[in-house]
KEKEBA-290987 format. One line per 4 residues: number of its first residue (from 1); their letters; for each residue x, y, z of N, C-alpha, C, O. Coordinates in steps of 0.1 Angstrom, whole numbers. Each point is the difference from the previous one (the first is absolute). Example, Ala and Ser with C-alpha at 12.3 -4.5 7.8 and 13.67 -1.06 7.14 Angstrom:
BEGIN
1 = AS = 132:-57:78:-9:12:0:9:12:0:10:0:7 ~ -14:11:-14:9:11:0:-8:11:8:5:11:1
end
This chain:
BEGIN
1 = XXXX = 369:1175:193:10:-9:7:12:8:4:7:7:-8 ~ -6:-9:18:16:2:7:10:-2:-4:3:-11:-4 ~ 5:21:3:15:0:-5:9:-13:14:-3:2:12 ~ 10:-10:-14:9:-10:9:9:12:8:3:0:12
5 = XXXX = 0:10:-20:9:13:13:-5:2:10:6:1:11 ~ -25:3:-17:-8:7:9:4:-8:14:5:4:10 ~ -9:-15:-13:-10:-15:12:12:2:8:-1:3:12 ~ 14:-4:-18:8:-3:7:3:11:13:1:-2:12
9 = XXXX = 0:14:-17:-2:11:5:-2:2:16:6:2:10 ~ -24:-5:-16:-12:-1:13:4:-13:9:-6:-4:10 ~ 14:0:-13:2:-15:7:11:5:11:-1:-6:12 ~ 11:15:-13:11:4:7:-6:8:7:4:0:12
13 = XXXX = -15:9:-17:-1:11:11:-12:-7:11:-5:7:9 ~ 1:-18:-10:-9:-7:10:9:-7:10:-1:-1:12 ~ 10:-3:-19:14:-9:12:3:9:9:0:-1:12 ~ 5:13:-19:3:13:8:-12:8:13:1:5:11
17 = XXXX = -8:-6:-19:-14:1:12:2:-7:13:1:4:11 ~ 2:-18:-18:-4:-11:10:12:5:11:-3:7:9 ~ 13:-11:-11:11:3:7:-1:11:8:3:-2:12 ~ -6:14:-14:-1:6:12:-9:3:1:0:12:-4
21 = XXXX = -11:-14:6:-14:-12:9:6:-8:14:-3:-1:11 ~ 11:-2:-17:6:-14:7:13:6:12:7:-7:8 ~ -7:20:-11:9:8:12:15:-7:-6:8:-2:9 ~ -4:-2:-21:14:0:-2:9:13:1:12:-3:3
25 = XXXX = -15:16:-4:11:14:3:-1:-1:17:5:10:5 ~ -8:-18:5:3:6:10:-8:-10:13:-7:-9:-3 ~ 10:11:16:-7:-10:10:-14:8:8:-1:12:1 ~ -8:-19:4:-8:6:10:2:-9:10:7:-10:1
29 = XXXX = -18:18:10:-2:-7:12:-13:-4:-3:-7:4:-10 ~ 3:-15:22:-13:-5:1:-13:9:-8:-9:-4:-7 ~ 12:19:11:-13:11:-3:4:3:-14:-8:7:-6 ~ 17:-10:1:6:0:-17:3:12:1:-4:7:-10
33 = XXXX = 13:2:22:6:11:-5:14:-6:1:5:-8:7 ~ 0:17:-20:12:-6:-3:12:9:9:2:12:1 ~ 5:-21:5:20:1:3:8:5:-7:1:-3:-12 ~ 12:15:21:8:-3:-9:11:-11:-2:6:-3:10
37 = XXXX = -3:-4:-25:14:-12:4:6:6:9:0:-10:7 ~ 9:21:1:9:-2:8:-1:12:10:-1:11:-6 ~ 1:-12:19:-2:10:9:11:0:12:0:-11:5 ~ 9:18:-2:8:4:6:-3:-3:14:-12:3:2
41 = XXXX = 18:-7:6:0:-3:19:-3:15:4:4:5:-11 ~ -9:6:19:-1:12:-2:15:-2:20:5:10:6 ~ -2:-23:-2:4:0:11:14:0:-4:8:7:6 ~ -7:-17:-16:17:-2:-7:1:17:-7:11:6:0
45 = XXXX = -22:-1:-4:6:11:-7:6:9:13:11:6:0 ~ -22:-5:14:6:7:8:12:2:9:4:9:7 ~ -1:-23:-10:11:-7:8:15:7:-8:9:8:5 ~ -10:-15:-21:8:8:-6:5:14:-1:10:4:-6
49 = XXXX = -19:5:14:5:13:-5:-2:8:14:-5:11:2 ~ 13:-25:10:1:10:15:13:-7:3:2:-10:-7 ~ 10:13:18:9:-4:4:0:-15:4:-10:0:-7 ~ 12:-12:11:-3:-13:6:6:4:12:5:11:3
53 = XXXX = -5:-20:2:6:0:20:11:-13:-7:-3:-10:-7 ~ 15:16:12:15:-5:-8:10:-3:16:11:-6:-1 ~ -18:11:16:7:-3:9:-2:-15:2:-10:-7:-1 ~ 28:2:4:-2:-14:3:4:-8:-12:7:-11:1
57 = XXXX = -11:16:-14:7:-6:-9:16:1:-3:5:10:5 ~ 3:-17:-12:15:3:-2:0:8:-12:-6:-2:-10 ~ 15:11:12:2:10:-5:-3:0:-20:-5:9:-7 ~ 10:-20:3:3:3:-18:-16:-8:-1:-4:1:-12
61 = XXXX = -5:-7:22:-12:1:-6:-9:10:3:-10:1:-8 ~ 12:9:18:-3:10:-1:0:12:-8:-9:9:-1 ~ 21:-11:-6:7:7:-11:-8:-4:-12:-6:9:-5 ~ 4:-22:1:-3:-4:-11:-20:6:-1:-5:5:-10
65 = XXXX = 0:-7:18:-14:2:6:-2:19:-7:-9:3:-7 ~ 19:6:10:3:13:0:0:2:-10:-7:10:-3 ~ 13:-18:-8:5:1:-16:-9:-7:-8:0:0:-12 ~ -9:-7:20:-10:-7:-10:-12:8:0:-10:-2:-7
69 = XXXX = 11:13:16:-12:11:1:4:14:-10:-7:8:-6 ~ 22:-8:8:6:13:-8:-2:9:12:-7:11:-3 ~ 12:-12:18:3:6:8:15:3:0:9:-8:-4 ~ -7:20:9:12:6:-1:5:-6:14:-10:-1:8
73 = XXXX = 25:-3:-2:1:-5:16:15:3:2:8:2:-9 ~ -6:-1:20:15:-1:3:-1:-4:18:-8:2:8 ~ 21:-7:-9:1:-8:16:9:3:12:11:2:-5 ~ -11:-1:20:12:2:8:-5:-14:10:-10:-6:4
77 = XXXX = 24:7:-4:6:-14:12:-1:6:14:7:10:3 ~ -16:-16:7:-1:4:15:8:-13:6:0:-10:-6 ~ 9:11:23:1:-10:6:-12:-7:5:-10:6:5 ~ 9:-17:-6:-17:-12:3:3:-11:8:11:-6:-2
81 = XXXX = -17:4:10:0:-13:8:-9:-10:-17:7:-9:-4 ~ -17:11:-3:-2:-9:-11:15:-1:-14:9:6:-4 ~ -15:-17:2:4:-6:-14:10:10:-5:-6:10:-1 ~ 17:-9:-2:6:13:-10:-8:-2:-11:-8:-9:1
85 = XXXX = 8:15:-14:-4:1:-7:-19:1:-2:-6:1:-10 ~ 1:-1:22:-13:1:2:-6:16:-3:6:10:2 ~ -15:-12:-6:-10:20:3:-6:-2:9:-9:-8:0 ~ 11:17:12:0:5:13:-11:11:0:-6:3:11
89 = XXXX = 2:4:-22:-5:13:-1:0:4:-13:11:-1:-6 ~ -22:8:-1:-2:9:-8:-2:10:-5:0:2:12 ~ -3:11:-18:-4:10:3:-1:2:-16:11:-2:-6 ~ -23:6:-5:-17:-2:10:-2:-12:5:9:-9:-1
93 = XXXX = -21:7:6:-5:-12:10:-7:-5:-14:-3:7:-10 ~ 1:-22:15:-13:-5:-7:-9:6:-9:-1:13:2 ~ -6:-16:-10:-12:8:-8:1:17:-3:-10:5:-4 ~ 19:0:6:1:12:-6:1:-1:-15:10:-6:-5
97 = XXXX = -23:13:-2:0:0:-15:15:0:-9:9:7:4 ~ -10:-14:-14:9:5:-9:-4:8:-9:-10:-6:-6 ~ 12:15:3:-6:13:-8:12:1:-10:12:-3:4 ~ -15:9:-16:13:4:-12:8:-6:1:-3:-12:3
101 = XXXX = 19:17:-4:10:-14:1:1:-4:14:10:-6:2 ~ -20:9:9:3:-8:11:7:10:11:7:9:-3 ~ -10:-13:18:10:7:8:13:-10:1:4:-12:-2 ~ 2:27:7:15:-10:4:-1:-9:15:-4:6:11
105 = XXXX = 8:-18:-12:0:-9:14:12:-3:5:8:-1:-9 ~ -5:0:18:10:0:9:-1:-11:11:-5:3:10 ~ 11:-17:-13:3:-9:6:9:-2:10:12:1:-3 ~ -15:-3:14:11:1:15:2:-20:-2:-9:-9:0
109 = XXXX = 23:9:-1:7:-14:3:8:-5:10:11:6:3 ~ -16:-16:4:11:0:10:12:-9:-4:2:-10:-7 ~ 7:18:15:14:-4:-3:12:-10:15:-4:2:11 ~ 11:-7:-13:3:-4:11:4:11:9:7:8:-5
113 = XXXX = -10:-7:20:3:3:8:17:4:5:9:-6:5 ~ -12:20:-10:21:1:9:5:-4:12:-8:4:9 ~ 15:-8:-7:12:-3:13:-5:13:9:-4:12:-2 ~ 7:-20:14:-5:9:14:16:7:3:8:-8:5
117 = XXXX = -3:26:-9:13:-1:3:2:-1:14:-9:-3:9 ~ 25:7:-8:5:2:15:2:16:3:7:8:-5 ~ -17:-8:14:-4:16:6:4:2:18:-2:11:5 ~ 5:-19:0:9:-2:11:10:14:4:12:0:-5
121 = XXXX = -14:9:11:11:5:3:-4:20:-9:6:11:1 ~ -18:-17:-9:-3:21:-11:-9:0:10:-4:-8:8 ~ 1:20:-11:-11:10:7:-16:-7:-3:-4:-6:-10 ~ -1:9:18:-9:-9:-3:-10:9:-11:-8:-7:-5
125 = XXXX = 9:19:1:-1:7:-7:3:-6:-21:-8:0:-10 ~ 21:-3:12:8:-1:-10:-2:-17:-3:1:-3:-11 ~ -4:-6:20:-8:-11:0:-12:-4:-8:-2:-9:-8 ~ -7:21:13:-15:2:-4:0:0:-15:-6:-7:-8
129 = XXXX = 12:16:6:4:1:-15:7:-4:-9:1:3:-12 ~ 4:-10:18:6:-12:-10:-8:-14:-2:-1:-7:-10 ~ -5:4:23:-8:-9:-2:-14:4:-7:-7:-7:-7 ~ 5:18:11:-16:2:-15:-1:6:-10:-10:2:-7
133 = XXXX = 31:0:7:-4:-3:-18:3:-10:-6:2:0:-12 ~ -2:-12:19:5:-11:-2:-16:-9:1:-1:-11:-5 ~ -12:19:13:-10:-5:-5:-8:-1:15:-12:2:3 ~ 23:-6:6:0:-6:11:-16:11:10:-3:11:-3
137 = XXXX = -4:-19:13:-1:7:8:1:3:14:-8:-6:6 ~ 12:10:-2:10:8:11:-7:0:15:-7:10:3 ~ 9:-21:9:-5:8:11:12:1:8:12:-4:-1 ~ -18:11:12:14:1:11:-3:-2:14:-11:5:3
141 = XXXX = 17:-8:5:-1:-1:12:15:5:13:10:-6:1 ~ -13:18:7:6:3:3:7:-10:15:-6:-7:9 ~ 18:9:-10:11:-6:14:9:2:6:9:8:-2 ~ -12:-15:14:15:6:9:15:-5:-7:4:-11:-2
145 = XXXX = 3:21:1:13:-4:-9:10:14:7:6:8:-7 ~ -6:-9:19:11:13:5:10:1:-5:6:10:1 ~ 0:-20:-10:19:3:-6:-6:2:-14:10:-2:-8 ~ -23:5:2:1:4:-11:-7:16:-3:-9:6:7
149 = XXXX = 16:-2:-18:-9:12:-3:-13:2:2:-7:-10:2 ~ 1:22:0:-12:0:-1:-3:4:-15:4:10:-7 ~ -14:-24:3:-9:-1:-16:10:-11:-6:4:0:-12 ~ -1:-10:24:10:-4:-14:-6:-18:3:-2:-7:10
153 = XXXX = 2:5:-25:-3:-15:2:8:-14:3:8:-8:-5 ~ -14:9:15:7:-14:10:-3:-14:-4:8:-9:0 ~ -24:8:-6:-3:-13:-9:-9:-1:-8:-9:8:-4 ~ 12:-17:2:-10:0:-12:-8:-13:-9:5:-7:-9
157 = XXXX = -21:7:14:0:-14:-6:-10:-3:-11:-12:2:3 ~ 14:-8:-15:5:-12:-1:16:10:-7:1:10:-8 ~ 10:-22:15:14:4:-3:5:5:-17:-7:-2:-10 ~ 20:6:10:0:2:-13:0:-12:-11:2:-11:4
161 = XXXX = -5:13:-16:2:-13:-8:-14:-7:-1:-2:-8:-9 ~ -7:11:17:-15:-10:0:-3:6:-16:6:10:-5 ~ -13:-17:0:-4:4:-12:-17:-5:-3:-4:0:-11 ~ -4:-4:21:-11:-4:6:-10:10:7:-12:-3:2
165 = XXXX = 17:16:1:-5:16:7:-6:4:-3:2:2:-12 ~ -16:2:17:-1:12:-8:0:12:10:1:12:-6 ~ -2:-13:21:-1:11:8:16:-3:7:3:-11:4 ~ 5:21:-3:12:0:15:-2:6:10:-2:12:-2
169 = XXXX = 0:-17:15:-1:6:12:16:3:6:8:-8:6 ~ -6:23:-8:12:5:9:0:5:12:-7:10:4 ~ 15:-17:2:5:1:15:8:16:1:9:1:-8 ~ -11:8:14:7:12:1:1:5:15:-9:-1:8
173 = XXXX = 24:8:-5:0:0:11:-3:14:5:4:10:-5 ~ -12:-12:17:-3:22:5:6:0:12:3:-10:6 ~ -2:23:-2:8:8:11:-6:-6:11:-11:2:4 ~ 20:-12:4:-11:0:14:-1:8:10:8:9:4
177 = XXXX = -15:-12:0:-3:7:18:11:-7:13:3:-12:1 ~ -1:22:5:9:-5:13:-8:5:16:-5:11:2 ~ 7:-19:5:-6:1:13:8:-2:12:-2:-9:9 ~ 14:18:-8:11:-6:11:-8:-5:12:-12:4:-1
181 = XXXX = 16:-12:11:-5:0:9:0:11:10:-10:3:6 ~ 22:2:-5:5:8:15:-7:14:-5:2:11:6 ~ -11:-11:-20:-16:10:0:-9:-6:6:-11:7:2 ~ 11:-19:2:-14:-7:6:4:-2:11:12:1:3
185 = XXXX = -24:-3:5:-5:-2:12:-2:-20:-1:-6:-6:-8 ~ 14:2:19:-2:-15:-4:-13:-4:13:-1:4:12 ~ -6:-11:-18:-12:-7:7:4:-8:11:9:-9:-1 ~ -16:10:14:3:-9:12:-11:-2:9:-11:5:-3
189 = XXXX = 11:-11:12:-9:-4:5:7:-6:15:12:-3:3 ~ -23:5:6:6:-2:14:8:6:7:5:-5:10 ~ -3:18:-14:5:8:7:14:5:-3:5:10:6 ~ 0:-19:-16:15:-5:-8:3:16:-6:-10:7:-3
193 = XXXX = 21:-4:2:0:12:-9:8:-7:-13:-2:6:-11 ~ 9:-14:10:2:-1:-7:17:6:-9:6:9:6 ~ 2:-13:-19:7:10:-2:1:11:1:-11:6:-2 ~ 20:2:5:3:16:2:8:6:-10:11:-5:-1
197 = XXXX = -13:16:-7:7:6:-11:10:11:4:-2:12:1 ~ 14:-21:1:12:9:-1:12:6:-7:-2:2:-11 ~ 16:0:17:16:-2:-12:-3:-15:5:-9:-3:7 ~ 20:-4:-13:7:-12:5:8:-3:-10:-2:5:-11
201 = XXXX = 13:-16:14:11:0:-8:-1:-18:-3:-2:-8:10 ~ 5:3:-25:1:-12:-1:13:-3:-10:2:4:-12 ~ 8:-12:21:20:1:-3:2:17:-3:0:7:10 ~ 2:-3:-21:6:12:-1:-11:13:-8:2:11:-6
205 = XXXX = -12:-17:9:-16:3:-9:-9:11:12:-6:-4:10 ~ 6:16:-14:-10:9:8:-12:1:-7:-2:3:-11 ~ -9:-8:21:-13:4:-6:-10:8:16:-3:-1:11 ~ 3:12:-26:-1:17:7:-18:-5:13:-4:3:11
209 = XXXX = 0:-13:-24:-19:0:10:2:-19:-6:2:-5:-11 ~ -3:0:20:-3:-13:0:-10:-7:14:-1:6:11 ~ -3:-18:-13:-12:-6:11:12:-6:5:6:-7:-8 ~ -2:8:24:8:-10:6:-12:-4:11:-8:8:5
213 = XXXX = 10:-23:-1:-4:-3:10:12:-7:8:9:-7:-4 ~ -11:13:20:11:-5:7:-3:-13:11:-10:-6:1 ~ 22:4:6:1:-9:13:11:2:6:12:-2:-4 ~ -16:8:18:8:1:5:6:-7:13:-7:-9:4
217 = XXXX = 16:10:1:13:-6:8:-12:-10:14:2:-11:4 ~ -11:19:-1:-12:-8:11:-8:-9:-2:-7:-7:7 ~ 10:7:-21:-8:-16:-2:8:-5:-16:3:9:-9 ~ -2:-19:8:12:-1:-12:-5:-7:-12:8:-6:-8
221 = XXXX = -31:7:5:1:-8:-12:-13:9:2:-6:3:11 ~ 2:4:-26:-13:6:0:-8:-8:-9:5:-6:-10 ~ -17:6:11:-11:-1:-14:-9:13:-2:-8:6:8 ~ 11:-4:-24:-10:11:-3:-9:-3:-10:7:-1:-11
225 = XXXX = -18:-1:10:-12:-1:-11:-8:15:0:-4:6:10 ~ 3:-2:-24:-8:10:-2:0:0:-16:8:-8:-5 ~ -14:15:-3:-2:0:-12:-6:15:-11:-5:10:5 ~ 7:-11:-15:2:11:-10:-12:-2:-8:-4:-11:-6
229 = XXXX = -2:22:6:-13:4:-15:4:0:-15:4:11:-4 ~ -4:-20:-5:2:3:-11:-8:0:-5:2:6:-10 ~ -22:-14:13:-11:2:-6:-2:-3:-20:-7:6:-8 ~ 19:-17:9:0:-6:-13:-1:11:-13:-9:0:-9
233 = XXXX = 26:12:12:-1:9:-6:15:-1:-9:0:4:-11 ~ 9:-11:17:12:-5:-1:5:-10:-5:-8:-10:2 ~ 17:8:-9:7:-12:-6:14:-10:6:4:-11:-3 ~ 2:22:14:12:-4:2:5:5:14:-1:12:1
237 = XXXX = 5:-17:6:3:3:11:20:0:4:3:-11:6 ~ 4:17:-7:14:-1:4:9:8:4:-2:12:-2 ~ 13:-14:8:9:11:16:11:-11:3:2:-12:-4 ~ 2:18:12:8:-9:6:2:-2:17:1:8:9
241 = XXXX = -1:-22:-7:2:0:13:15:0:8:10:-2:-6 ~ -11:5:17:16:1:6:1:3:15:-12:3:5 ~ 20:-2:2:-2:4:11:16:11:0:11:2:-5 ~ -20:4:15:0:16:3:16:-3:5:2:-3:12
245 = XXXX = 7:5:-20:14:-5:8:8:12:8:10:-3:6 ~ -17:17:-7:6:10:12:-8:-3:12:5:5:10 ~ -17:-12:-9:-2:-1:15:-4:-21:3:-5:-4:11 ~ 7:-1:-17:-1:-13:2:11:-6:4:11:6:-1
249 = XXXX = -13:-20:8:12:-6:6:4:-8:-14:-8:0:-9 ~ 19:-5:8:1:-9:-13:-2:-12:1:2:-6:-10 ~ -9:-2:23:-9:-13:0:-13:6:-2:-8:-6:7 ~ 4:14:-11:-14:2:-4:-3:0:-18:5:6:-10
253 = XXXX = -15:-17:14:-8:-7:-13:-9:2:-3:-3:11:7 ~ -8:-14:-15:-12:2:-2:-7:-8:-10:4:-1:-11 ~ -17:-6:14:-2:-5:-11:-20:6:-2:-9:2:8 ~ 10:1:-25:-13:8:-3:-5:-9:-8:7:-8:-6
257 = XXXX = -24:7:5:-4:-4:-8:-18:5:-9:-8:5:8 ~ 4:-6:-21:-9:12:-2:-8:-8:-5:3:-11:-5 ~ -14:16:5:-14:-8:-4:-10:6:-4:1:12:4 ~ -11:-15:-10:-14:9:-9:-9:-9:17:3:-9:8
261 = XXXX = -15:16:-11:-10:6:11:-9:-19:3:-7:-4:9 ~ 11:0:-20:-3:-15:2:14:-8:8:-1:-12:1 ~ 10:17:3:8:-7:5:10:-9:-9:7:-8:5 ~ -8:12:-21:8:-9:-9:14:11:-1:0:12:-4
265 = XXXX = 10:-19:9:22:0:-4:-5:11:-12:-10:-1:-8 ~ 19:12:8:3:5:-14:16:2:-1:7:0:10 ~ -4:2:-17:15:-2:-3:3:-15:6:-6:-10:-1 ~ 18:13:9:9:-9:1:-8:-7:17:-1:9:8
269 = XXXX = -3:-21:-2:-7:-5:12:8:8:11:-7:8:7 ~ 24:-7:-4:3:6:10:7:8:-6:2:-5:-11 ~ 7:21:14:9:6:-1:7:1:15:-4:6:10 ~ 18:-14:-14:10:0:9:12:11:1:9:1:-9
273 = XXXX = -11:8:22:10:12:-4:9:1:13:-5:-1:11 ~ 18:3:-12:12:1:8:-1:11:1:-6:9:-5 ~ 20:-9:18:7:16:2:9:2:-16:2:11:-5 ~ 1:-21:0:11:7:-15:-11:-7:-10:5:3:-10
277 = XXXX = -12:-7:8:-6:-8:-9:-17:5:-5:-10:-6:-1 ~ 14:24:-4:-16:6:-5:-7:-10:-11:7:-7:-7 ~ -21:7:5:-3:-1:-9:-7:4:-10:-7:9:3 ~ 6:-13:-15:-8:8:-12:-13:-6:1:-1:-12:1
281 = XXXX = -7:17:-2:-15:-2:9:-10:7:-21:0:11:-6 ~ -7:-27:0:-7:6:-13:-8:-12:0:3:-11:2 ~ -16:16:-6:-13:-13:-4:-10:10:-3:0:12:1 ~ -11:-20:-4:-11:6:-6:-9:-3:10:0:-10:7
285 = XXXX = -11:22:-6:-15:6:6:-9:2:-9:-5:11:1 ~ 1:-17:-11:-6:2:-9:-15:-9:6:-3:-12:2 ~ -5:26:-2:-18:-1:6:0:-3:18:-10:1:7 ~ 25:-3:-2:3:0:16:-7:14:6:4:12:-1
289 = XXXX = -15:-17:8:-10:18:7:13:1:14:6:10:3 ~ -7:-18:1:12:3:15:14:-9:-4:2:-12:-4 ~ 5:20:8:18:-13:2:-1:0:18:-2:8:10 ~ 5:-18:-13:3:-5:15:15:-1:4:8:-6:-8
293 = XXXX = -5:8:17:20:1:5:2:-3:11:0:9:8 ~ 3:-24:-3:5:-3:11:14:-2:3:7:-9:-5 ~ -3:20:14:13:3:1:6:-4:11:-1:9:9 ~ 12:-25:-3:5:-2:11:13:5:6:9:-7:-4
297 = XXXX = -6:14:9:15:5:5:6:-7:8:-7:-6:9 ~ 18:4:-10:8:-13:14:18:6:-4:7:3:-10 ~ -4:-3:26:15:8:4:0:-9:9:-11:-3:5 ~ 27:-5:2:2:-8:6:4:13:12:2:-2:12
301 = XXXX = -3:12:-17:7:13:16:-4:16:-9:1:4:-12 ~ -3:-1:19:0:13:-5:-11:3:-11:-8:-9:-3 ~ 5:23:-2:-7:3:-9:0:-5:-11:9:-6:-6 ~ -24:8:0:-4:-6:-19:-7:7:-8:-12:1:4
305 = XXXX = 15:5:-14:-6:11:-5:1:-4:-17:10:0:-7 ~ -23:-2:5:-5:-5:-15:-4:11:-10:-9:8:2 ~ 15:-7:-11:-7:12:-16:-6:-5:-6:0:-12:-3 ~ -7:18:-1:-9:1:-13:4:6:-9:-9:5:-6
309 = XXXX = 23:-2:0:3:10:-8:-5:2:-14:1:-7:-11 ~ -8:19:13:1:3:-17:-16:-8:-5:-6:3:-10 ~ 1:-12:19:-18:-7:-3:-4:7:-8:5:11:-1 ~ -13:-15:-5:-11:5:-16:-6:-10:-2:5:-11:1
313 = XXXX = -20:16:-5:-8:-8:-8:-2:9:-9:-4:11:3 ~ 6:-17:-19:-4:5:-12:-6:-6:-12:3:-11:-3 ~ -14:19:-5:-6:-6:-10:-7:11:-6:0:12:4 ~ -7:-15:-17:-3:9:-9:-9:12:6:-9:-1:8
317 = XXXX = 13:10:-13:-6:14:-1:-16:-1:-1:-8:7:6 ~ 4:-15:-12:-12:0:-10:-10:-11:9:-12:-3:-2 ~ 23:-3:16:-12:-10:3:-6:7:14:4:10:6 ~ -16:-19:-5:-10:3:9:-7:-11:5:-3:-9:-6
321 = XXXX = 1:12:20:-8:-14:4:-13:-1:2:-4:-7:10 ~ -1:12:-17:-18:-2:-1:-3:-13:-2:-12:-3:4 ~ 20:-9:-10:-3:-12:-2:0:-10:13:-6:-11:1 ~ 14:20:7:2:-7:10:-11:-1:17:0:-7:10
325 = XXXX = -8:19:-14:-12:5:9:10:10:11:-5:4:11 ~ 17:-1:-14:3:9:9:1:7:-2:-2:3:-12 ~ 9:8:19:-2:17:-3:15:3:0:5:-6:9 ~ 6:15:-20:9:3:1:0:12:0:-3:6:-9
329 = XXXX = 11:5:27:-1:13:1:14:5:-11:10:-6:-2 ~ -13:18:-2:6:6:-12:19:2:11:11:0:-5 ~ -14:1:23:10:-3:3:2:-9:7:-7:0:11 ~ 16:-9:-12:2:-13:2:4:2:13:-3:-11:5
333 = XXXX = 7:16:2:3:0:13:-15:1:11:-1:-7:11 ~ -12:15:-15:-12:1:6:-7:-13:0:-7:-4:9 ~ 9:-3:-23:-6:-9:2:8:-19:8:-5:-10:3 ~ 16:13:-2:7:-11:5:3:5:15:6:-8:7
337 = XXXX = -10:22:0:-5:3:5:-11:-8:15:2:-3:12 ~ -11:3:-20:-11:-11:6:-3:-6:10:12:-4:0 ~ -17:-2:10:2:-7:5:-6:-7:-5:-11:4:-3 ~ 14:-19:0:-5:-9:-3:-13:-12:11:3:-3:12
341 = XXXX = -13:1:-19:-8:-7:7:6:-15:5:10:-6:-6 ~ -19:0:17:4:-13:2:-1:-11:-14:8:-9:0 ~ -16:9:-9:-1:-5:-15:11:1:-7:8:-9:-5 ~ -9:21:5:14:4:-10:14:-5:6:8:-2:-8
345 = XXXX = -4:1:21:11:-4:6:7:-13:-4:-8:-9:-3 ~ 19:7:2:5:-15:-2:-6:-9:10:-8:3:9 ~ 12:-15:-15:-2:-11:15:4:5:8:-9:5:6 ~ 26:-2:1:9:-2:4:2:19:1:5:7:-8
349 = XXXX = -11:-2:19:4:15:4:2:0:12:-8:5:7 ~ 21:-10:-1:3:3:14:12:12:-3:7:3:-9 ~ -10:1:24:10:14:1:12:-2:4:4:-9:7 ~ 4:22:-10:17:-6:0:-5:-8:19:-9:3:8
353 = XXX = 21:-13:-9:1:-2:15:11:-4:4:8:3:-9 ~ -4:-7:15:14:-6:6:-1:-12:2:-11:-5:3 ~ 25:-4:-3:-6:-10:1:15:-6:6:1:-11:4
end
């Protein structure tokens, strides 16, 4: 007979049997190979140990994101049309491993936008550079600005103080071109000759080469139409009118008036000029291919003798009329020159006549 220790014994190590029979140490699947309790995401692991994409987020969660990986980071403030405090940019990008203690990252923040200064009046040079180190980017566009330096900034937009910028477009002024007349040849038609380049005097004023047109004592009222090539090269057209007071009578008047090739007033509709009463003669030709000039003379007795003193058309150095389909000769006299076709003529081209 059995000792009660023995029985008991054999009784524990059959429970124990049972039990793992019964797969209590551990799980299977359907085919009874067993799992391990706990298996790692192999995606979360990968995720963890590369940079995240942090553009777009605000800045201290970006930070926080950095420090919860044990990346090393440090940050600079750019001007941004976004969010201040936003990341604009990182460097590394996205998914670049973290290896050992990690690379260093470098978070770009945008910051508010600086004030647009006042550059009005520097070099357009000294401009440039003040505006891009200020972030700004910089275009320019050259203009007619004869009373200013050449390279110097005439405008500028958007004005100072905008704080909304991020490009300034400066206005700068360059050297222009001049085209006296009494170098050109004025355009006519019908047989007309037109102004003649001589001295003439207006009050106490000698001008050595000026366009006078006359009228003389046999008939006492002229009309002259004829016209000037500018071929939409030019910005400005101005001289002065007067009459010729060493050979005119002092009832001699004159009245001028100037027009683009369509027949539209430029400057002023009429200029009214006396024996004492010159005038300052200034408007713009800007894209004008022909000026047109109708000039009336009238003396109640005696001679009338009209100047053109001192005429010019001027505008930038830099321009050219290729936009315009015409051709501009390098000398302005050959090509104004020309005779012009019946197309090209004003409405209105009668020759001087008497009347």
């Amino acid at each position: 007979m059995r000792s009660r220790s023995t029985a008991g014994a054999g009784l524990a190590l059959a429970c124990l049997l049972a039990l793992t029979a019964c797969g209590g140490g551990g799980s299977s699947d359907d085919s009874g190979n067993e799992e391990p309790a706990a298996v790692e995401s192999t995606a979360e692991a990968a995720t963890a140990n590369e940079i995240p994409d942090l553009v777009g987020m605000d800045q201290s969660s970006a930070e926080e994101q950095l420090t919860e990986l044990g990346v090393r980071f440090d940050s600079k403030v750019e001007s941004s049309s976004e969010d201040a405090g936003q990341v604009i940019a990182q460097d590394p990008e996205e998914g670049t491993p973290v290896g050992g203690d990690g690379p260093q990252v470098t978070l770009t923040v945008a910051g508010d936008p600086p004030a647009v200064p006042n550059v009005m009046g520097s070099s357009v040079d000294d401009a440039r550079r003040d505006l891009e180190k200020l972030g700004f980017t910089v275009e320019e566009t050259d203009v007619f600005a004869p009373d200013a330096p050449n390279g110097e900034v005439v405008g500028q937009d958007p004005e100072a103080g905008d704080n909304n910028a991020a490009t300034v477009t400066l206005e700068v002024a360059r050297p222009p071109q001049s085209m006296p007349f009494k170098d050109t040849k004025p355009i006519t038609s019908g047989g007309s000759s037109g102004p003649q380049t001589e001295s003439a005097e207006i009050g106490n004023v000698e001008y050595a080469e000026a366009w006078v047109l006359e009228s003389h004592s046999s008939f006492n009222r002229s009309s002259n139409e004829f016209g000037v090539n500018l071929a939409g090269d030019y910005s400005e057209v101005e001289g002065k009118l007067g009459i010729n007071t060493s050979l005119s009578d002092t009832s001699c008047k004159a009245t001028v008036t100037f027009s683009n090739e369509q027949g539209r007033p430029l400057g002023e509709n009429t200029y009214n000029v006396t024996f004492s009463n010159p005038v300052d003669v200034k408007f713009s030709v800007a894209d004008v291919i022909r000026l047109n000039i109708d000039a009336r003379l009238n003396a109640d007795q005696g001679d009338c003798s009209l100047v053109f003193g001192d005429f010019q058309a001027t505008g930038l150095k830099e321009s050219s009329s290729d936009s315009t389909g015409s051709s501009s000769s390098a000398n302005p006299s050959e090509s104004a020159s020309e005779e012009p076709s019946e197309s090209a003529s004003p409405e209105s081209t009668s020759s001087p006549s008497s009347q």
